[in-house]
N, C-alpha and C positions, 0 to 999 in steps of 0.2 A: 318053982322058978319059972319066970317068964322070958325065953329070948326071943319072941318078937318083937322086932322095932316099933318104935313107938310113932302111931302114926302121922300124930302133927309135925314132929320134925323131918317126917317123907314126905308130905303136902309139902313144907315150906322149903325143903330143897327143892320139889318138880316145880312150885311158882316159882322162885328163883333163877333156877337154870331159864324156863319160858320168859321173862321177862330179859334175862342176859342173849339169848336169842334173837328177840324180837327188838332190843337196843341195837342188835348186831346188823339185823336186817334195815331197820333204819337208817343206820350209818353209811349203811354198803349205796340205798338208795340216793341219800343227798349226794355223798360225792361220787357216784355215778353221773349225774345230774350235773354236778358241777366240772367233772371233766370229761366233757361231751366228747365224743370219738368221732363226733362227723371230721372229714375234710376242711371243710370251707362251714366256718362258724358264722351264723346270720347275727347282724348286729342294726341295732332301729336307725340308729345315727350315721351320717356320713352321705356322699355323696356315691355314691355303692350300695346297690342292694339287691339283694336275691330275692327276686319273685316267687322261686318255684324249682325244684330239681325233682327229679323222677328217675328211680333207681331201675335200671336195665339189666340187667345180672350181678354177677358177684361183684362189686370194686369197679362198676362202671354206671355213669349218670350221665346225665345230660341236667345242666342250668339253665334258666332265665337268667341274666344276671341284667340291672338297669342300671346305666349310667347316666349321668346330663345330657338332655337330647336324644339315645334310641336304647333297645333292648338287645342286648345280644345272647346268641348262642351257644351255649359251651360244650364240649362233650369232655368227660373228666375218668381216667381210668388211674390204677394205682399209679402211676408214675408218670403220667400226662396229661396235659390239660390242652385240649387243641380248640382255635377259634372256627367253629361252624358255618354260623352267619349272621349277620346282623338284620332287626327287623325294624323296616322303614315305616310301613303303612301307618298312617296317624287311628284310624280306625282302632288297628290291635295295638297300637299302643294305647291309646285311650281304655278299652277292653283288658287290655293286663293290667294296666294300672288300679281300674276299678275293680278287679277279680284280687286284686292284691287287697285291696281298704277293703272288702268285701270278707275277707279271711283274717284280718288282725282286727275287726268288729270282736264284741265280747259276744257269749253263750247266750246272755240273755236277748242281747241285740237281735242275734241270729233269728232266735225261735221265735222271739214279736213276729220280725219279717217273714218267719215263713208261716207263721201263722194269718198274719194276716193273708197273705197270696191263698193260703186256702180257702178262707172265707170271701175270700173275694170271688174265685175260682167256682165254691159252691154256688156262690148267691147269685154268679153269670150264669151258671146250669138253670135253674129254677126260675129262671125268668121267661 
């Protein structure tokens, strides 16, 4: 009399359960993904847009935020949003603007650019 289990139907329960796992973990990802926990959701469209926020401690940020005409300042804690300052200088506007189109560039964009800057870089050394 044999009572050991037979081993392919314990294979094919451990792949089973691993793949009901790893269907689980996917799922959790997308709608993670999908309901984003930030504050203040970035959207491409509109006359509104977020340059840039930089998290300070727990529940407390500072915005770029760009409107038609200048950038302003935000500072954002769990339960307020207070106005900082606004920036005038056309200079750093121009400079956030371009640090902004400089960031929504794709990966591959990116690494041409900074690839090239290196060869560039070396081939100024060596001269």
């Amino acid at each position: 009399m044999n009572t050991s289990p037979d081993l392919t139907i314990t294979a094919l329960k451990m792949v089973l359960a691993l793949i009901a796992i790893l269907l689980a973990m996917l799922l959790f990802y997308f709608f993670s993904k999908k309901l984003s926990f930030s504050p203040i959701k970035k959207e491409k469209e509109g006359y509104i847009r977020i340059l840039e926020n930089k998290y300070l401690g727990l529940k407390k940020s500072l915005y770029l935020v760009e409107i038609p005409g200048s950038i302003l300042v935000l500072g954002v804690s769990n339960d307020n949003i207070s106005y900082l300052t606004e920036i005038h200088n056309e200079k750093i506007l121009k400079n956030c603007k371009n640090e902004n189109i400089k960031k929504n560039q794709s990966f591959s964009k990116y690494i041409q650019n900074f690839s090239s800057k290196i060869l560039s870089d070396q081939f100024t050394k060596h001269r």
